[in-house]
C-alpha positions as CSV (number, residue, x, y, z in Angstrom):
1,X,-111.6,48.7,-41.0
2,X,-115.3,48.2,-39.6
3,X,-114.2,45.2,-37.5
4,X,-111.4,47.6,-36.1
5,X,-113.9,50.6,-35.8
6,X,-116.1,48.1,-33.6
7,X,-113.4,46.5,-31.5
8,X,-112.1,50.5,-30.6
9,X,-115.9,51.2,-29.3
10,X,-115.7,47.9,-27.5
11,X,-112.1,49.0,-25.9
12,X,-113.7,52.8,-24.8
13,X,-117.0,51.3,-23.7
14,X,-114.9,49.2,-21.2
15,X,-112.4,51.7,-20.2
16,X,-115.3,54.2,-19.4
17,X,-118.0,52.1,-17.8
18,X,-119.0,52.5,-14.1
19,X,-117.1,49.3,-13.1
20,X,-113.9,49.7,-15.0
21,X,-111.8,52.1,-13.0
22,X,-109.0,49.9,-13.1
23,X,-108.4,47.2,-15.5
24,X,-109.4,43.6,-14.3
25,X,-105.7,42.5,-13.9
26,X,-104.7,45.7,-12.0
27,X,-107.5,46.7,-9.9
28,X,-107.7,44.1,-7.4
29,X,-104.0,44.1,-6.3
30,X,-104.1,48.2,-6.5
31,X,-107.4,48.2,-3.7
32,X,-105.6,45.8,-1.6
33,X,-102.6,47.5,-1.6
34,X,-104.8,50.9,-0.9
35,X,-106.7,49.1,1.8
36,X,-103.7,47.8,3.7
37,X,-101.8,51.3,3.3
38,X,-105.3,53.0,5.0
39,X,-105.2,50.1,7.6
40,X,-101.5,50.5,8.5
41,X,-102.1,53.9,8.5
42,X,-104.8,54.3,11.0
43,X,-103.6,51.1,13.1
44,X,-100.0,53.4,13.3
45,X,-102.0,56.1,14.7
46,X,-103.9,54.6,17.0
47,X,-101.7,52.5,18.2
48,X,-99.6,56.1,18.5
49,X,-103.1,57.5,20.1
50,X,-103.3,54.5,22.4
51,X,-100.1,54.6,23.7
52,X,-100.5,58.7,24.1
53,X,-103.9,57.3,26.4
54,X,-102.2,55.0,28.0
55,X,-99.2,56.9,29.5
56,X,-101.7,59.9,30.4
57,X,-103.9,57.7,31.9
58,X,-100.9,56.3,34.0
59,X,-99.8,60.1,34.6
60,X,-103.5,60.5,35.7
61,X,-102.9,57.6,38.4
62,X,-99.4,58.7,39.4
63,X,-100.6,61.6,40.0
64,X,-103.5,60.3,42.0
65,X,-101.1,58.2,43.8
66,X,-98.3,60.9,44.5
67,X,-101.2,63.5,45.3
68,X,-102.6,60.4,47.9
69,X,-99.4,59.9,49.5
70,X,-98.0,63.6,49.9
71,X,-101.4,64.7,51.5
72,X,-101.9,61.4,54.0
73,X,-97.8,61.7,55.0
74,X,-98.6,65.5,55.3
75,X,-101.5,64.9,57.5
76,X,-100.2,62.1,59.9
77,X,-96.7,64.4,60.4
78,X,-99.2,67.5,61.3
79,X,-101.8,64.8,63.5
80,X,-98.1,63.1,64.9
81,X,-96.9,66.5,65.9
82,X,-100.2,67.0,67.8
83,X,-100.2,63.7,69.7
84,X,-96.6,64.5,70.5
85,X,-97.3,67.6,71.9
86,X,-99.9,66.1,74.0
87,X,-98.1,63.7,75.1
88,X,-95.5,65.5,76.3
89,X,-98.0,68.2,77.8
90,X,-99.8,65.3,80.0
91,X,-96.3,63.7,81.1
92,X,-95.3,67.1,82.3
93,X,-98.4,67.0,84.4
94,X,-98.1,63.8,85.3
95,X,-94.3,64.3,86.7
96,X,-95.7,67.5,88.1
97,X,-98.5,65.6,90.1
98,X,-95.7,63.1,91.4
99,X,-93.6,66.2,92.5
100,X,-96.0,67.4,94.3
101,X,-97.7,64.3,96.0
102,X,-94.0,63.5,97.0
103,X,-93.5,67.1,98.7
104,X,-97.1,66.0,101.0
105,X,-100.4,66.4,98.8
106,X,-101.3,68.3,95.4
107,X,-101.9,72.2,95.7
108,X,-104.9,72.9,93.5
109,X,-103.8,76.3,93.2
110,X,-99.8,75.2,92.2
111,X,-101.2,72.4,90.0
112,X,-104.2,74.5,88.2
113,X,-101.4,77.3,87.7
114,X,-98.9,74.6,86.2
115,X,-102.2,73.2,83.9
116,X,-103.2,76.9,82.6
117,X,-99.3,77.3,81.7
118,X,-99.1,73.9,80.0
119,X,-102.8,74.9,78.2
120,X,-100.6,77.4,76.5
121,X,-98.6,74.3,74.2
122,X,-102.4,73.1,73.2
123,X,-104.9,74.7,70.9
124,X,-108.1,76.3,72.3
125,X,-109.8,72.7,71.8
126,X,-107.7,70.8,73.9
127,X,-108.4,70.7,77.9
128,X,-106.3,69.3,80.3
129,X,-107.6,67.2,83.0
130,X,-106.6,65.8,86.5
131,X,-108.2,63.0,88.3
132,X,-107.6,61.1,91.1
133,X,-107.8,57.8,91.8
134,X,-111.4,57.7,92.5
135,X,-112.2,58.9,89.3
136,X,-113.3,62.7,90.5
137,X,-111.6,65.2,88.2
138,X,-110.0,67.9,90.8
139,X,-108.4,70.0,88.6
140,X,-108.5,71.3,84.7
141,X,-108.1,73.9,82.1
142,X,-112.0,73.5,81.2
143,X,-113.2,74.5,85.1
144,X,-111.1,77.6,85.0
145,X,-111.8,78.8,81.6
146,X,-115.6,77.8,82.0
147,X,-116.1,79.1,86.0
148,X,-116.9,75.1,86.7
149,X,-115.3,75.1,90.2
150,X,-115.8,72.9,93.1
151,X,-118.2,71.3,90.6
152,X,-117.2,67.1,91.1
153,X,-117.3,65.3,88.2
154,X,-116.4,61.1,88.2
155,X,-115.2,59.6,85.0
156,X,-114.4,56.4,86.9
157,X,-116.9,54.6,84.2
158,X,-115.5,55.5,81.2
159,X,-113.0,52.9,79.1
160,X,-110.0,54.9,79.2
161,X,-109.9,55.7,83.3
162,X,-110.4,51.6,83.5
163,X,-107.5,50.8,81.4
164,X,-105.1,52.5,83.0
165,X,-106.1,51.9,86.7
166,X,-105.9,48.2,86.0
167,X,-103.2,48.0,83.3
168,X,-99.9,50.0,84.9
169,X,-97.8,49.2,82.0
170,X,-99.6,51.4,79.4
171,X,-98.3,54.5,78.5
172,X,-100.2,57.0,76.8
173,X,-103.7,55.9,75.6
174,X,-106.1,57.6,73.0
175,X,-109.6,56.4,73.6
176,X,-112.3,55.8,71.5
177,X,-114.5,59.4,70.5
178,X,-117.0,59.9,73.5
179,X,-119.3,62.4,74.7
180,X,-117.5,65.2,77.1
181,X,-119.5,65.3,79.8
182,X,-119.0,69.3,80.6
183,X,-119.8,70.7,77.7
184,X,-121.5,67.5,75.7
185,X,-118.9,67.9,72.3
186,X,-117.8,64.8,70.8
187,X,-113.9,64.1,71.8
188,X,-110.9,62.5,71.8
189,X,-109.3,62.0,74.8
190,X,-105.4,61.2,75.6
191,X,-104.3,59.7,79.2
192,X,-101.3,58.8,81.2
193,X,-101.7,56.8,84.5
194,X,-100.6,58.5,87.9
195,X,-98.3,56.2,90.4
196,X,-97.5,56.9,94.0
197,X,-94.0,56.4,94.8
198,X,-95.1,52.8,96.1
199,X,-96.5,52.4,92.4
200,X,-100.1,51.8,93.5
201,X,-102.8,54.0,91.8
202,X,-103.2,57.4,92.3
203,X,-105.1,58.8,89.2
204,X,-104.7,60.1,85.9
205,X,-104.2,63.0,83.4
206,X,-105.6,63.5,80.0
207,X,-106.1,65.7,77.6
208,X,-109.3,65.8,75.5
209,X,-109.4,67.0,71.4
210,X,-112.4,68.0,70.1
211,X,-113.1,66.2,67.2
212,X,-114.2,69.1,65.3
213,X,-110.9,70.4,65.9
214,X,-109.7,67.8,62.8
215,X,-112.4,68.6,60.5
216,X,-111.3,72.8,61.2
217,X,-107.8,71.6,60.4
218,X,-107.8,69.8,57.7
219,X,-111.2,71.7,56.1
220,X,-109.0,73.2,53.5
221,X,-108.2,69.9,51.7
222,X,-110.5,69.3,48.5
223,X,-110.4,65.8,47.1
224,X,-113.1,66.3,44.9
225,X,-116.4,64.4,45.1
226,X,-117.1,61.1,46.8
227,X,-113.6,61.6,48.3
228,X,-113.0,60.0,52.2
229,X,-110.8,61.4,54.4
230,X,-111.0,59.0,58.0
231,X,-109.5,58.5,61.0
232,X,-109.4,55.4,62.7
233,X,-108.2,53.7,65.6
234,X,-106.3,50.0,65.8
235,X,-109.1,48.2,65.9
236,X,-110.4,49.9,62.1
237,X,-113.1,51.9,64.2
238,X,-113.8,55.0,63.0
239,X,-112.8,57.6,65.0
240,X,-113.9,61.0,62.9
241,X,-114.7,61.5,58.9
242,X,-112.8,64.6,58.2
243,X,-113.9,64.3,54.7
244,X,-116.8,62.0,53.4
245,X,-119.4,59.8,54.1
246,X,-120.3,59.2,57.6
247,X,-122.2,56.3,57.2
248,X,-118.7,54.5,56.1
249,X,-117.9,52.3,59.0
250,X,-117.2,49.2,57.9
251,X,-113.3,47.7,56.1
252,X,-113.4,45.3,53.9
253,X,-111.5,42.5,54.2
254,X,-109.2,43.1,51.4
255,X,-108.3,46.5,53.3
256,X,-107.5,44.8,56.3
257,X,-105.8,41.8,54.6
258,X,-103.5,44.9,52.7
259,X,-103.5,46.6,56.6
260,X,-101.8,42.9,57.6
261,X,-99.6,43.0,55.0
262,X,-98.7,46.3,55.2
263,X,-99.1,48.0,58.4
264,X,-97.4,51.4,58.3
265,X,-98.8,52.6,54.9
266,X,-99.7,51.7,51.6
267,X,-101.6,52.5,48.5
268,X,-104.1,50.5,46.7
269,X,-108.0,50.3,45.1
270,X,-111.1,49.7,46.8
271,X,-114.6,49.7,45.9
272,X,-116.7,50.6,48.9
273,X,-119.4,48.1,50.1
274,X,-121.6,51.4,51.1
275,X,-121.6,52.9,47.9
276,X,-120.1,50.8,45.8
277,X,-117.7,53.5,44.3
278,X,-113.9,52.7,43.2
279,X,-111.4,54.5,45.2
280,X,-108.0,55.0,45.3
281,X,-106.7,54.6,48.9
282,X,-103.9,55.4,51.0
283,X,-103.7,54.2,54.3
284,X,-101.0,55.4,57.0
285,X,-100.2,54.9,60.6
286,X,-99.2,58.0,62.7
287,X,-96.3,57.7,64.0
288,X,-95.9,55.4,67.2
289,X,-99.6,55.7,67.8
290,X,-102.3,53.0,67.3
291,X,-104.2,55.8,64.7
292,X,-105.1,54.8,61.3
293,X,-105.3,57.6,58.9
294,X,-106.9,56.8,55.4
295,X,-107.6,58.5,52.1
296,X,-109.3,58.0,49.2
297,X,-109.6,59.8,46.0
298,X,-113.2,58.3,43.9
299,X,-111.5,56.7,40.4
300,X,-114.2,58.0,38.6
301,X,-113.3,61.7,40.1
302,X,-109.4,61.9,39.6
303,X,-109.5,60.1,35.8
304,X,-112.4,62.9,34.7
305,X,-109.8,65.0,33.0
306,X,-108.6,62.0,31.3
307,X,-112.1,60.5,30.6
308,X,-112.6,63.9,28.5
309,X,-109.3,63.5,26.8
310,X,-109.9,60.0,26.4
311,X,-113.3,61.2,24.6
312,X,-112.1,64.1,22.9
313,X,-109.2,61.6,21.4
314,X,-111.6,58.8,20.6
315,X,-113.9,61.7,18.4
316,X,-110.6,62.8,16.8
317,X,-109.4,59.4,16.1
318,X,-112.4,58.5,14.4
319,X,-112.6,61.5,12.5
320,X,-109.4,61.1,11.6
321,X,-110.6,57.6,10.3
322,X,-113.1,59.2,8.4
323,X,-111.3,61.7,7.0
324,X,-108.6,58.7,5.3
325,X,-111.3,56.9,4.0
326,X,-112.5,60.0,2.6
327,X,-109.2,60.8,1.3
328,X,-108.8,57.0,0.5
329,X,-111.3,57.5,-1.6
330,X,-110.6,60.5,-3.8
331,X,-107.0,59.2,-4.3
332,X,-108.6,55.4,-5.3
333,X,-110.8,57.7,-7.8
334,X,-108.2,59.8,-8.6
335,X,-105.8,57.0,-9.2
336,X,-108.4,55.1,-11.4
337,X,-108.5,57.9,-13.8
338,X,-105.0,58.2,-14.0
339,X,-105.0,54.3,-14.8
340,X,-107.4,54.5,-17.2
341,X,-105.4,57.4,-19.2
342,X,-102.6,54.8,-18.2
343,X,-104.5,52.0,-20.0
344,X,-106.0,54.2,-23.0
345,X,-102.2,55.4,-23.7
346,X,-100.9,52.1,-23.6
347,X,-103.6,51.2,-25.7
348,X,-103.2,53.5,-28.3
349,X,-99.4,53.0,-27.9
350,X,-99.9,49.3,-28.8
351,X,-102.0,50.2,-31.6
352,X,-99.5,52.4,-32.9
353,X,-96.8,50.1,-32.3
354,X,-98.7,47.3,-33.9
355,X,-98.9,50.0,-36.9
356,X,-94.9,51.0,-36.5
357,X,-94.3,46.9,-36.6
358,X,-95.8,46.9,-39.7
359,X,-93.6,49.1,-41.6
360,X,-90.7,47.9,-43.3
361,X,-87.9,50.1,-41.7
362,X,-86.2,50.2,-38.8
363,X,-87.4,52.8,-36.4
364,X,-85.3,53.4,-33.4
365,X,-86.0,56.5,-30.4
366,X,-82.7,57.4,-28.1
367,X,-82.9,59.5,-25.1
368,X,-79.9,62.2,-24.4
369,X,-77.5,59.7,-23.7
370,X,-77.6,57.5,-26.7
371,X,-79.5,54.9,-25.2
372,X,-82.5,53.0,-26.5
373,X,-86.2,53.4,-25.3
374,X,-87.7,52.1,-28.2
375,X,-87.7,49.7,-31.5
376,X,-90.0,48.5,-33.9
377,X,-90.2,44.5,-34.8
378,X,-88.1,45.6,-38.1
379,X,-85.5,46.8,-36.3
380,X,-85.4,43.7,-34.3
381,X,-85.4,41.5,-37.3
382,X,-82.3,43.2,-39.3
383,X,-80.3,43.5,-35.8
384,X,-81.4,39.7,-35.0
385,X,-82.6,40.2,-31.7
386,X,-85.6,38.2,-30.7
387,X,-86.7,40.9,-28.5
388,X,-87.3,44.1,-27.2
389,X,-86.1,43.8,-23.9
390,X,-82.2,42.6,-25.0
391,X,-81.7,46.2,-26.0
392,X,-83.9,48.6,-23.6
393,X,-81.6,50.7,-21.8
394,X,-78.8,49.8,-23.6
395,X,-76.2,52.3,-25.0
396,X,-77.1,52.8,-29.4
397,X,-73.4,53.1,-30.2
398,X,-71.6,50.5,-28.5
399,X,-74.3,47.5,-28.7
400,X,-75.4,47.9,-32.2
401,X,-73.0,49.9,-34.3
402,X,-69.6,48.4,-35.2
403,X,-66.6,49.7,-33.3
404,X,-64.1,51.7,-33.6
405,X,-66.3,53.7,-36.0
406,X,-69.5,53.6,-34.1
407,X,-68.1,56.0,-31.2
408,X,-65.5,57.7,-33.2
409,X,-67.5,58.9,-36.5
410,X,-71.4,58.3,-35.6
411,X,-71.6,59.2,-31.9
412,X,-70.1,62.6,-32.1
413,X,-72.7,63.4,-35.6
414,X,-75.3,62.2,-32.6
415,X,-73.7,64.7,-30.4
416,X,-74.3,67.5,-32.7
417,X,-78.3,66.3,-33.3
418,X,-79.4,66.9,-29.9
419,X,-77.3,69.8,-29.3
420,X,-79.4,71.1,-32.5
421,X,-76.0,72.1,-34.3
422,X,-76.5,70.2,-37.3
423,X,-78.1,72.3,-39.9
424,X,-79.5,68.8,-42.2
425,X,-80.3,66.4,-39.3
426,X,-82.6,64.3,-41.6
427,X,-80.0,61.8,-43.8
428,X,-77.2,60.1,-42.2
429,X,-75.8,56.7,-43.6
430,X,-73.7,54.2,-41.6
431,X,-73.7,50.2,-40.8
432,X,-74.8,48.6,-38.5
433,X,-73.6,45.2,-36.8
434,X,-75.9,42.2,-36.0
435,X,-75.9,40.0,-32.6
436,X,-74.2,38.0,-35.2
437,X,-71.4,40.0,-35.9
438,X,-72.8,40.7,-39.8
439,X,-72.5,44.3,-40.9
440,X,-75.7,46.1,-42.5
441,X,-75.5,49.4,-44.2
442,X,-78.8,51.6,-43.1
443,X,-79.9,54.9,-44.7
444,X,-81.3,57.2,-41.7
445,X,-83.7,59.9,-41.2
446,X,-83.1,61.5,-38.4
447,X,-85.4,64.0,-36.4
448,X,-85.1,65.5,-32.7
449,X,-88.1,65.4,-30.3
450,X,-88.7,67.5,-27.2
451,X,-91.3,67.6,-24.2
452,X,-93.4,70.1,-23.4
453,X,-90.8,72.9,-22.7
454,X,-88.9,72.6,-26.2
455,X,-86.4,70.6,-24.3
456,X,-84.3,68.2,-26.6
457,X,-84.8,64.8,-25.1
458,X,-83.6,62.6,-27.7
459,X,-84.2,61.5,-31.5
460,X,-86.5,59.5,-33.9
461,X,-84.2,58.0,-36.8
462,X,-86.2,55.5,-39.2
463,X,-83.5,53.3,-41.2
464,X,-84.0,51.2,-44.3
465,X,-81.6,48.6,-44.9
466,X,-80.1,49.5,-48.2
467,X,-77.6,46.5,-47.9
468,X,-78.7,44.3,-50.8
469,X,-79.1,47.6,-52.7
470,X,-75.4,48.4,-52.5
471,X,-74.8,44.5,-53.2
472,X,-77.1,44.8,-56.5
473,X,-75.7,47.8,-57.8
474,X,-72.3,46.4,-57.2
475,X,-73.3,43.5,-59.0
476,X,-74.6,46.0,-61.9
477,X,-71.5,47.6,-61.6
478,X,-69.6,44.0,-62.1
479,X,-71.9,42.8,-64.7
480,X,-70.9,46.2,-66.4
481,X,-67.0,46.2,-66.6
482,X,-67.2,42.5,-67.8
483,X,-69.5,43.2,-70.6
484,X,-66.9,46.3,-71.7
485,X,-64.3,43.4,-71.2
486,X,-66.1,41.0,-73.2
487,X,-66.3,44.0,-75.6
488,X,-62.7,44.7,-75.8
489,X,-62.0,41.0,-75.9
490,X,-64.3,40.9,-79.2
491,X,-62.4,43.6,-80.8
492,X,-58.9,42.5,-79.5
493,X,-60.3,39.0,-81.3
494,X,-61.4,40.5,-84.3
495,X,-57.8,42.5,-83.9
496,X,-56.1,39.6,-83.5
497,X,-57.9,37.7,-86.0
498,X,-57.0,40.3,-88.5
499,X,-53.0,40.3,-87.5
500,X,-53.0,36.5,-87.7
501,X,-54.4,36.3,-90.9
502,X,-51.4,38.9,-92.2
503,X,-49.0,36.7,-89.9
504,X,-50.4,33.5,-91.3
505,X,-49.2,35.2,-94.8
506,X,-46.0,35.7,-94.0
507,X,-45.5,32.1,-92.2
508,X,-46.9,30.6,-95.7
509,X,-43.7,32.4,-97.4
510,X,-41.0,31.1,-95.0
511,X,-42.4,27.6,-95.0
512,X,-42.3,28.1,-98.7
513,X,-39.2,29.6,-98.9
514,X,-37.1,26.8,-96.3
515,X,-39.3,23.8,-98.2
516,X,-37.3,25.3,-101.2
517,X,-33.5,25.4,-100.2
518,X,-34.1,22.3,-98.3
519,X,-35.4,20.7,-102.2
520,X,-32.4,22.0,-103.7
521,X,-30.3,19.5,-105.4
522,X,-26.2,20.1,-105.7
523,X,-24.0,18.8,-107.8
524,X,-20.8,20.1,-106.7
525,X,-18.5,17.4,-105.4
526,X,-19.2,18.0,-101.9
527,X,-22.5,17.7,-102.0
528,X,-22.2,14.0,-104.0
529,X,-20.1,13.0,-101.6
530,X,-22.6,13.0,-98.9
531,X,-25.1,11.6,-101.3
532,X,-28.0,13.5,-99.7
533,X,-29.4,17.6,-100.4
534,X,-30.1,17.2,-96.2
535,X,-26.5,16.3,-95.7
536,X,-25.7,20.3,-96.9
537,X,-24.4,23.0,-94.5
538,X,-27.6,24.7,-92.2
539,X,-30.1,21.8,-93.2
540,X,-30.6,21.2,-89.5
541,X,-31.7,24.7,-88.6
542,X,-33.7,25.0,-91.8
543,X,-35.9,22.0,-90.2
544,X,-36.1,23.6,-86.9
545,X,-37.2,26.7,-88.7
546,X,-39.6,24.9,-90.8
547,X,-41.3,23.3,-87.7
548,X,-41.5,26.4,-85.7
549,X,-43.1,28.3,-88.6
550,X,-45.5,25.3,-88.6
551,X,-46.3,25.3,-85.2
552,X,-47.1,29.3,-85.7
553,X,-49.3,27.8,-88.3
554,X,-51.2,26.1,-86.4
555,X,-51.5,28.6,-83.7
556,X,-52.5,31.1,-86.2
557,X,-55.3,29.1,-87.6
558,X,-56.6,28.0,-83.9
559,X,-57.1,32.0,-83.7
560,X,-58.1,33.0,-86.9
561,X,-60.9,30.0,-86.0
562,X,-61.2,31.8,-82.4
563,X,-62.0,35.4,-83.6
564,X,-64.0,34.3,-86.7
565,X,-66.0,32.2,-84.3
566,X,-65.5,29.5,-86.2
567,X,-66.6,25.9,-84.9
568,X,-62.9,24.2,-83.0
569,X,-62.2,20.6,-84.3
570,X,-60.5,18.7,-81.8
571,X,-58.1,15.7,-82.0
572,X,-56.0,13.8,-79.9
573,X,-52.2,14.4,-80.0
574,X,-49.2,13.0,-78.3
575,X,-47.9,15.7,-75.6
576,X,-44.5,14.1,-75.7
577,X,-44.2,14.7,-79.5
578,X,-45.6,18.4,-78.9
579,X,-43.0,19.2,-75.9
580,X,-40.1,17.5,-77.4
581,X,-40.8,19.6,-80.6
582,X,-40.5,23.1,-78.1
583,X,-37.7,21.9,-76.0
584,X,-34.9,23.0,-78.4
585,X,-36.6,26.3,-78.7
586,X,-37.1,27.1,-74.9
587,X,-34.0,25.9,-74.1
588,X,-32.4,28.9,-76.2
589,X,-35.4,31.1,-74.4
590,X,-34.3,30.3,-71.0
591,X,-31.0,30.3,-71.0
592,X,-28.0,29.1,-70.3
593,X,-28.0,28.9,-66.2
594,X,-31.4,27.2,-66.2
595,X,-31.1,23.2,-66.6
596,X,-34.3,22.0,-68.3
597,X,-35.0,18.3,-67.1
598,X,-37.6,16.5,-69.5
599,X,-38.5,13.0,-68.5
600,X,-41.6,12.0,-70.7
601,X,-43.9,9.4,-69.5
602,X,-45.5,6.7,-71.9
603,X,-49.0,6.4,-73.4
604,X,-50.0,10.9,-73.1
């Protein structure tokens, strides 16, 4: 008991120190499994986050992209629509200047009227201009509206006016931006060339843009910062920064490789040699006119939102981390205690199975449904099952009880138990059958246990095996009837000795009585004649008679010797002699219908 008392300590000690949350052979494979469940867990969600980032970040970018290309495809139909209008406006003045130089010379009057009604198609900073083939302008919409008149101006220097004096074939040409002489603004300037009839020279008309004029049009659009909004002419010249930095001049020769490649429009990233910021670019060409227009939204501008969200997803996700581990950790503590509960209970179940294993009765539990959830070593041993396991599960009535009167008597008394109708549950005898096939008779004691709602949930029967008991007292029983036999066979021998003895008497007086007629001696003639007493009338019979009372004798004395208990004195006789001697008489005895064959053999 002391060495039990110490190894009990040794068993809490262990299940309650620091480092024994789990036992050794179950606490390794439970913290992997908890580690891989956290890790799956937290990879699953941020591989569920990351893809979340990913398609917002692409959203971000589309929308980049689609805001890039609806405002640059907006802006070139709105700049197209002005070209086109100004185009149209100078070759209505230049078919006008042909009318009229075909009807003798230009009126200034006619023409100026005809240039204030075609001002009316432009905005207020747009002039029309004519000029003749010296280069003098004669005639525009800036003189009138600014009172410049008979004031000569020559623009016979300037790029534009040189192009199309020497080059007839060009249509409509856009300049570079240049300083207008009249009133000194920065402008753009749009020119057909003049032909005579003949097709020599004769002048041109243009129209000039301010190039504020853009920046007013287009001063609504808000890109955010570091955003560019350029145009530029076919050469990658700037021509104004509606939106930007001014000090951008330069393409890179990515751009202009992507310009190649693409030379109506495209999309695409750069990172600007000025500032080295990332943009997202569109570039598109208006219309049928050698004018670049390109936007750019900064990377770092358009992704802000989803840089916060980005941030904001990153905090959650790794407070969601922490939070798991957290968790992680009160269920890893939480389990441990429940495993060492776990491990005390199935240590204190072993202990009192190891105790139940001792006992020397069966002891079986059964849940509801007549199967088997438990079974002491005993049990095992009279059923002849090796182990526990062959009968887990398994169904009471049909596996270890014989049939039919395992399910026809004892399964409906097991019915009645755990529907509490029996009024004695506790003593209940029946046999049981081995794996062998043997039958055992078991006395039972039978209680019902229930959880913690009073619920029946199956029995507790603990059988002893009564079997050699019942064989034993059998026995006794056996032992007992022959000793009243051997009883009645002592007084039927006593009884018998006493009716030989009177028997014996009476044989005595026969034998005497035949011994004397057969001694008998005649003299009558008859009987001298045959010269013998044995010769008479019966003498035969009288023998037979004689022989059988001897034989009774015998008998009689062999039982008289018998019920006296007297010692037997055995002797060796010849059997033929003996039958032959009975043959006469059981021949009478059997009858007539019977044949009786004797055919003796020598030397018995």
């Amino acid at each position: 008991m002391k060495v039990l008392f110490i190894k009990n300590n040794q068993r809490m000690m262990y299940l309650k120190s620091k480092g024994a949350f789990i036992s050794l052979k179950n606490s390794h494979p439970f913290i992997f499994r908890l580690i891989l469940i956290v890790i799956f867990i937290n990879l699953f969600v941020y591989l569920l986050v990351g893809f979340y980032i990913y398609k917002s970040y692409q959203h971000s970018e589309n929308q980049a992209i689609n805001l890039n290309q609806n405002l640059i495809y907006s802006l070139q139909i709105n700049i197209a629509t002005i070209f086109q209008r100004i185009d149209v406006v100078t070759s209505a003045v230049v078919m006008e200047s042909k009318s009229q130089l075909a009807a003798g010379a230009i009126n200034k009057k006619s023409i100026e009227r005809f240039l204030t009604i075609q001002k009316l198609q432009l905005s207020d900073n747009s002039d029309i201009y004519l000029v003749n083939a010296d280069g003098i302008i004669v005639a525009s919409t800036f003189s009138l509206k600014n009172h410049f008149i008979d004031q000569k101006i020559n623009i016979s220097d300037r790029d534009y006016f040189k192009k199309l004096k020497n080059n007839p074939a060009i249509g409509l040409y856009i300049s570079r931006p240049i300083i207008n002489r009249m009133d000194k603004n920065l402008i753009l300037t749009l020119s057909r060339r003049i032909n005579s009839p003949d097709g020599s020279f004769i002048g041109i008309a243009f129209i000039t843009i301010s190039l504020e004029y853009f920046s007013k049009l287009f001063s609504h659009i808000n890109l955010g910062q570091d955003s560019i909004l350029v145009m530029r002419n076919e050469d990658m010249s700037i021509i104004k920064h509606i939106v930007g930095h001014e000090a951008v001049h330069s393409v890179s020769d990515e751009i202009l490789k992507i310009i190649k490649t693409n030379p109506l429009h495209a999309t695409y990233k750069s990172i600007s040699k000025f500032d080295n910021i990332e943009r997202l670019v569109s570039h598109y060409k208006i219309a049928n006119y050698p004018i670049y227009l390109f936007i750019g939204q900064a990377t770092k501008v358009y992704l802000s939102s989803w840089w916060k969200e980005f941030y904001v997803t990153t905090m959650l996700l790794i407070c969601f981390t922490i939070i798991s581990l957290f968790y992680a950790r009160l269920f890893y503590k939480k389990r441990s205690n429940e495993l060492i509960a776990i491990d005390e209970l199935r240590y204190e179940r072993d202990r009192t199975q190891s105790y139940i294993d001792t006992l020397d009765s069966i002891i079986v539990a059964l849940d509801i449904e007549g199967k088997i959830t438990s079974i002491n070593k005993k049990g095992l041993q009279i059923l002849e099952y090796k182990t526990e396991e062959e009968l887990l599960g398994k169904n009471w009535f049909q596996t270890c009880l014989p049939q039919p009167n395992g399910m026809e008597n004892v399964y409906p008394y097991f019915l009645k138990l755990i529907s509490d109708k029996v009024d004695d549950p506790k003593y209940f005898e029946n046999h049981v059958c081995t794996s062998t096939g043997e039958l055992k008779q078991i006395a039972w004691n039978n209680s019902i246990y229930r959880d913690k709602f009073q619920n029946i949930i199956g029995t507790l029967s603990i059988g002893h095996d009564i079997t050699k008991k019942i064989q034993d007292e059998n026995e006794k029983l056996k032992l007992q009837d022959q000793l009243h036999q051997a009883v009645k066979m002592e007084l039927v021998g006593q009884l018998a000795g006493g009716i030989a003895h009177d028997f014996n008497n009476a044989l005595s007086v026969i034998i005497g009585n035949v011994e004397l007629i057969l001694s008998k001696k005649y003299s009558s003639p008859a009987a001298a004649m045959f010269q013998s007493p044995i010769k008479q009338p019966f003498t035969e019979e009288l023998l037979e008679i004689k022989k059988a009372a001897e034989h009774s004798a015998n008998l009689t004395k062999q039982l008289l010797t018998f019920a006296r208990k007297q010692p037997i004195t055995p002797k060796i006789v010849n059997i033929n002699e003996v039958i032959e001697n009975i043959l006469k008489i059981l021949q009478r005895l059997i009858g007539e219908n019977i044949t009786l064959s004797w055919q003796p053999t020598n030397n018995l």
